[in-house]
C-alpha positions in Angstrom: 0.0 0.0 0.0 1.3 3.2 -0.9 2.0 5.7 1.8 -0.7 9.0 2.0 1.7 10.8 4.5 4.8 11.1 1.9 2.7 12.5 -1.1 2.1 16.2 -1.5 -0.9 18.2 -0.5 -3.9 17.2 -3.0 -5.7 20.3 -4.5 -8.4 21.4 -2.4 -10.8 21.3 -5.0 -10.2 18.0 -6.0 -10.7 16.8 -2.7 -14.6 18.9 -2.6 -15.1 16.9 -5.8 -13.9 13.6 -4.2 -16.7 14.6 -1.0 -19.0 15.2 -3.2 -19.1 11.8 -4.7 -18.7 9.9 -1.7 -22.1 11.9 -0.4 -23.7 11.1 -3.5 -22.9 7.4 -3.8 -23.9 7.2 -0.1 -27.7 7.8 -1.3 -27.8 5.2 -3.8 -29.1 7.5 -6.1 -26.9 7.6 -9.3 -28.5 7.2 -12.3 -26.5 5.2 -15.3 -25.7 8.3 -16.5 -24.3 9.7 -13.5 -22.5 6.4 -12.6 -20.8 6.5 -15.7 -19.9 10.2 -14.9 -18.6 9.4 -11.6 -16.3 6.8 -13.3 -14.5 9.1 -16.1 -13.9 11.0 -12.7 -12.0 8.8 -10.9 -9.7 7.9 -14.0 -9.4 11.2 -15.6 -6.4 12.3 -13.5 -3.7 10.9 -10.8 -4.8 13.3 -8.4 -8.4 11.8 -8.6 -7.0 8.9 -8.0 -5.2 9.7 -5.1 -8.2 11.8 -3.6 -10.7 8.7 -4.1 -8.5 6.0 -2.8 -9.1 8.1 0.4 -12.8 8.3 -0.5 -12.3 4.5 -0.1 -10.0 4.4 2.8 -12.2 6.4 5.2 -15.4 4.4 4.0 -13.6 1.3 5.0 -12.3 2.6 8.5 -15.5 3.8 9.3 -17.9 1.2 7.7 -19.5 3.5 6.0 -20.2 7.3 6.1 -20.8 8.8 9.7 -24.7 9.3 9.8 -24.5 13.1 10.0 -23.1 13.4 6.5 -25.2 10.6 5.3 -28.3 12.6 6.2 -27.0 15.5 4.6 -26.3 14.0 1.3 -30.0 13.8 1.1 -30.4 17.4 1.0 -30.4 20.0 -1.9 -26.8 21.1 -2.8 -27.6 24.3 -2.1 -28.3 23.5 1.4 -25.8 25.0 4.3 -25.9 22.6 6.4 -24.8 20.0 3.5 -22.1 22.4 1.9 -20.9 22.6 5.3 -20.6 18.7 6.2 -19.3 18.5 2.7 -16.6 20.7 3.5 -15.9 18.6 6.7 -15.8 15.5 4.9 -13.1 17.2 2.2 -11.0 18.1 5.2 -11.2 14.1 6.7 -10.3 13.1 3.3 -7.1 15.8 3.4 -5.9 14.2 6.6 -6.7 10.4 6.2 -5.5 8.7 7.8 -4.9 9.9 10.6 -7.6 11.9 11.0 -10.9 9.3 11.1 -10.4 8.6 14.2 -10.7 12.0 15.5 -14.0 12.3 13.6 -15.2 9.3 15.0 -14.9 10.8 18.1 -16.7 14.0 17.3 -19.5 11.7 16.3 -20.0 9.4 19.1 -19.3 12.3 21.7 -17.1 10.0 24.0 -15.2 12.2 25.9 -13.0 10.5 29.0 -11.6 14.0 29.9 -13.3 16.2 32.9 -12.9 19.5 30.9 -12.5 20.0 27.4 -13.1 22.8 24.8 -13.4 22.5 21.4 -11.2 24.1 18.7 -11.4 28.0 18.8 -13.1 27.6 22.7 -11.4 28.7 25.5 -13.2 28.3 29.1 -12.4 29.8 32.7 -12.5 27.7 35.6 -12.1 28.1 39.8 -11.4 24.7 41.3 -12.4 23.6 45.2 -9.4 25.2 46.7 -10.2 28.9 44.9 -7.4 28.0 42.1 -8.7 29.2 38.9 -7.3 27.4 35.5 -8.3 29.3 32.0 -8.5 26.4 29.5 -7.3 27.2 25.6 -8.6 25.9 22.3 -8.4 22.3 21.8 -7.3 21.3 25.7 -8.9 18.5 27.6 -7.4 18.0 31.3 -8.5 16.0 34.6 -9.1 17.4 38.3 -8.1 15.0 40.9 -8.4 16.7 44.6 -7.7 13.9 46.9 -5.8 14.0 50.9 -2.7 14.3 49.3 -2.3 16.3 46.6 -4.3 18.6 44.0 -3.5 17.4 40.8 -4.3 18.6 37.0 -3.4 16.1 34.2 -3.4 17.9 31.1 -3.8 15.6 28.4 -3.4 17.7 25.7 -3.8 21.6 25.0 -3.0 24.3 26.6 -3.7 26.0 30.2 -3.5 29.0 32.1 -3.2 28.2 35.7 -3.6 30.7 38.9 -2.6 28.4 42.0 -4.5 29.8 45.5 -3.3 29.0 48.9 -4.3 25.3 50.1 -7.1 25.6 53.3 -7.0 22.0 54.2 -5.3 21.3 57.8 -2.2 19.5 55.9 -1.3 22.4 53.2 -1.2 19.7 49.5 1.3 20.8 46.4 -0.8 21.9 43.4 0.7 19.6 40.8 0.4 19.5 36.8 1.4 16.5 35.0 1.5 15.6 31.1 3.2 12.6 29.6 6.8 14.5 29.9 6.8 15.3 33.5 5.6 16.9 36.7 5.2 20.7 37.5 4.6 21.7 41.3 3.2 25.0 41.5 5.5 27.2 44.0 2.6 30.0 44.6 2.4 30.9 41.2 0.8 31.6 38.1 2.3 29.8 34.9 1.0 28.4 31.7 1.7 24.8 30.5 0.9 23.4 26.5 1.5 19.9 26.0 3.2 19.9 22.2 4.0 16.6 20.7 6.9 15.2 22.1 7.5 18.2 24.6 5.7 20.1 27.5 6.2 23.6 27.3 6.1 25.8 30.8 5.9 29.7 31.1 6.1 30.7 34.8 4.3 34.3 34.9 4.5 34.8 38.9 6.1 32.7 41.6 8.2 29.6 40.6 7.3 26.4 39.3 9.5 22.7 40.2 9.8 20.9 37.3 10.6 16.5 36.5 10.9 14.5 34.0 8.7 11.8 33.3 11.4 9.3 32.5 14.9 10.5 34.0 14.2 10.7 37.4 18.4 10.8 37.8 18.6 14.2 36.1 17.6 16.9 39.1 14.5 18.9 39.3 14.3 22.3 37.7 13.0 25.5 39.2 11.7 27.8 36.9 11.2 31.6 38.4 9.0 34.3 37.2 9.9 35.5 33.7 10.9 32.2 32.4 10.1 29.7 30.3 11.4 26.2 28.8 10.1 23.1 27.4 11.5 19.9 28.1 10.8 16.3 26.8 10.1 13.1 29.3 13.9 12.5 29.3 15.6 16.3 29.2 15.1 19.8 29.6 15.0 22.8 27.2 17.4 25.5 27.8 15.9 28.2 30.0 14.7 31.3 28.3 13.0 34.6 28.7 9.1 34.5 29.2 8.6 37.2 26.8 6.0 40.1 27.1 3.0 38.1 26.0 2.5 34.6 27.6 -0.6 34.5 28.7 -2.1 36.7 25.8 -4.2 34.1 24.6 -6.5 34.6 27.9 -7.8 37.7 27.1 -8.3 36.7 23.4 -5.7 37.9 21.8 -2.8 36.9 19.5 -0.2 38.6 20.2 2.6 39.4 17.4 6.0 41.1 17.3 7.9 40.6 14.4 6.9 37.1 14.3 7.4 35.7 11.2 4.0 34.8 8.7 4.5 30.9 9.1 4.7 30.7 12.7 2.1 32.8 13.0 -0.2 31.1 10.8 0.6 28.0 12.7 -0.7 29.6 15.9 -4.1 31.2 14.5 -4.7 27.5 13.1 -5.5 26.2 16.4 -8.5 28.4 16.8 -9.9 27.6 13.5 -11.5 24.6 11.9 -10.0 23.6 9.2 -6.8 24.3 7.3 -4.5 27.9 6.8 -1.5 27.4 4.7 1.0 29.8 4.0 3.0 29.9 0.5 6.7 29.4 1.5 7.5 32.6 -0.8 5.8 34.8 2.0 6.9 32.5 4.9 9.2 34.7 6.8 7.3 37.9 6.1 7.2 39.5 9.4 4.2 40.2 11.2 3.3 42.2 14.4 -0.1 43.3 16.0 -2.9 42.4 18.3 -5.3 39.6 16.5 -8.5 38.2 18.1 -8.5 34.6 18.0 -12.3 34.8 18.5 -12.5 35.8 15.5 -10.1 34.2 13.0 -11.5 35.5 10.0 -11.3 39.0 11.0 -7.6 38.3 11.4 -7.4 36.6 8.0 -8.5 39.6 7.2 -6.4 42.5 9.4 -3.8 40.4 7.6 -4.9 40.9 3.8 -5.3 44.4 4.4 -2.1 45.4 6.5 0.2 43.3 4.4 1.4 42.3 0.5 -1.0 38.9 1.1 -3.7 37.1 -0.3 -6.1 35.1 1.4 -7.8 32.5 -0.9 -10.9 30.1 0.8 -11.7 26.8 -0.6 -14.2 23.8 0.9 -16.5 26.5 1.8 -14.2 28.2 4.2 -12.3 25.5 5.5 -9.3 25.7 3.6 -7.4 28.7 3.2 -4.0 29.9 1.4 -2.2 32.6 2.3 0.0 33.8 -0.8 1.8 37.0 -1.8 -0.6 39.5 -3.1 
């Protein structure tokens, strides 16, 4: 079997036409005509190809189309709520796959976290002990307050974390954990995103004790107020300046100083559904401002009209390029 993650992008078009059919065979409702139409498709170009062997792919992993876009393929193509699951089903078909499985669990709505937000959500929280923990897009994290300890397990995302002083008899450390280590909270106020491989920790006030996950030879690391590092489950990151605007995020802003266009397209993505890519001839075109990340498509569009870009939408909205203007 060939390998989907080593071939280039496929055209975003080509993948709508690809949903489109797979919505459409789903209803049983081709005429000969139409059949025979849909099979000059497949064959009338390698990138066809490529886009319906994941057609196939995700039908197989699934067993079959999830019900919410079957429903829809039954409505007018006009219909919003079908151009929008059709744009949905284009972006599953972009990322298979790797990707069903995450749609899969949209669909059944199993979620084994405590907390979660959704892409683009962000949600403020205060704990039993009067610690409060903000909660950025895309995070999902457990609460475990027991006679020894208060501890958050961040599974994946990002959070803002405000520690208060502990009122039970025995005072209990304020812990974070993700898969790379443990943070204990030294009075502080900090903010911790689980990235891949690597954890990385901004201490905003206080100090925050820091181990690995899977060296416990190598000794802890204290991180004061102003600093930040990341560190994997075997070593640390070197320790670095905090920078003006950890945190930023809270309040609902982006925050950009001279930050180049591909990093900070990166960062907007994780408030939007969907894709932004950046053309690699405009990649380190520098970038600075104050961007909602409430709204993403304003600042698609404080982008187009401050700088030489171009934004161009395709799947409906889900997939945009950013290219020189």
């Amino acid at each position: 079997m060939r390998s989907l993650r080593r071939e280039p992008p496929l055209n975003p078009d080509v993948l709508e036409e690809a949903a489109e059919w797979l919505m459409r065979l789903s209803d049983n409702g081709l005429s000969d005509n139409e059949r025979a139409e849909w099979e000059r498709w497949k064959v009338s170009s390698p990138e066809r190809d490529r886009a319906w062997s994941r057609a196939q792919l995700l039908q197989s992993k699934l067993g079959g189309l999830p019900s919410s876009l079957a429903m829809s393929a039954l409505d007018r193509p006009s219909n919003p709520e079908r151009r929008a699951a059709l744009g949905k089903l284009a972006l599953l078909l972009a990322v298979i796959p790797a990707g069903w499985g995450s749609w899969k669990l949209v669909e059944s709505g199993r979620w084994s976290s405590d907390y979660r937000t959704a892409v683009g959500q962000r949600r403020e929280l205060t704990l039993a002990d009067g610690s409060r923990i903000t909660l950025n897009t895309d995070t999902a994290m457990d609460v475990l307050f027991d006679g020894q300890q208060r501890l958050i397990h961040l599974r994946e995302g990002e959070i803002l974390v405000q520690t208060a002083p502990d009122t039970a008899s025995v005072p209990r450390p304020f812990l974070v954990i993700t898969r790379q280590g443990r943070m204990q909270a030294l009075g502080t106020r900090f903010t911790v995103r689980e990235l891949g491989p690597r954890t990385q920790l901004a201490v905003l006030e206080g100090a925050v004790k820091v181990e690995l996950a899977e060296n416990r030879q190598t000794e802890p690391l204290i991180v004061n107020a102003g600093q930040r590092t990341d560190f994997s489950s075997q070593t640390f990151g070197a320790l670095t300046a905090a920078g003006r605007y950890v945190g930023a995020w809270a309040q609902g802003m982006l925050m950009a100083d001279k930050m180049r266009l591909a990093d900070f397209v990166a960062e907007l993505a994780r408030y939007r559904r969907g894709f932004v890519r950046c053309d690699p001839a405009i990649a380190d075109l520098r970038v600075s401002g104050a961007f909602p990340i409430s709204d993403t498509q304003r600042t698609l569009n404080m982008l187009v009209q401050t700088y030489p870009v171009l934004a161009t939408g395709h799947l409906n909205g889900y997939w945009v390029t950013l290219s020189p203007a």
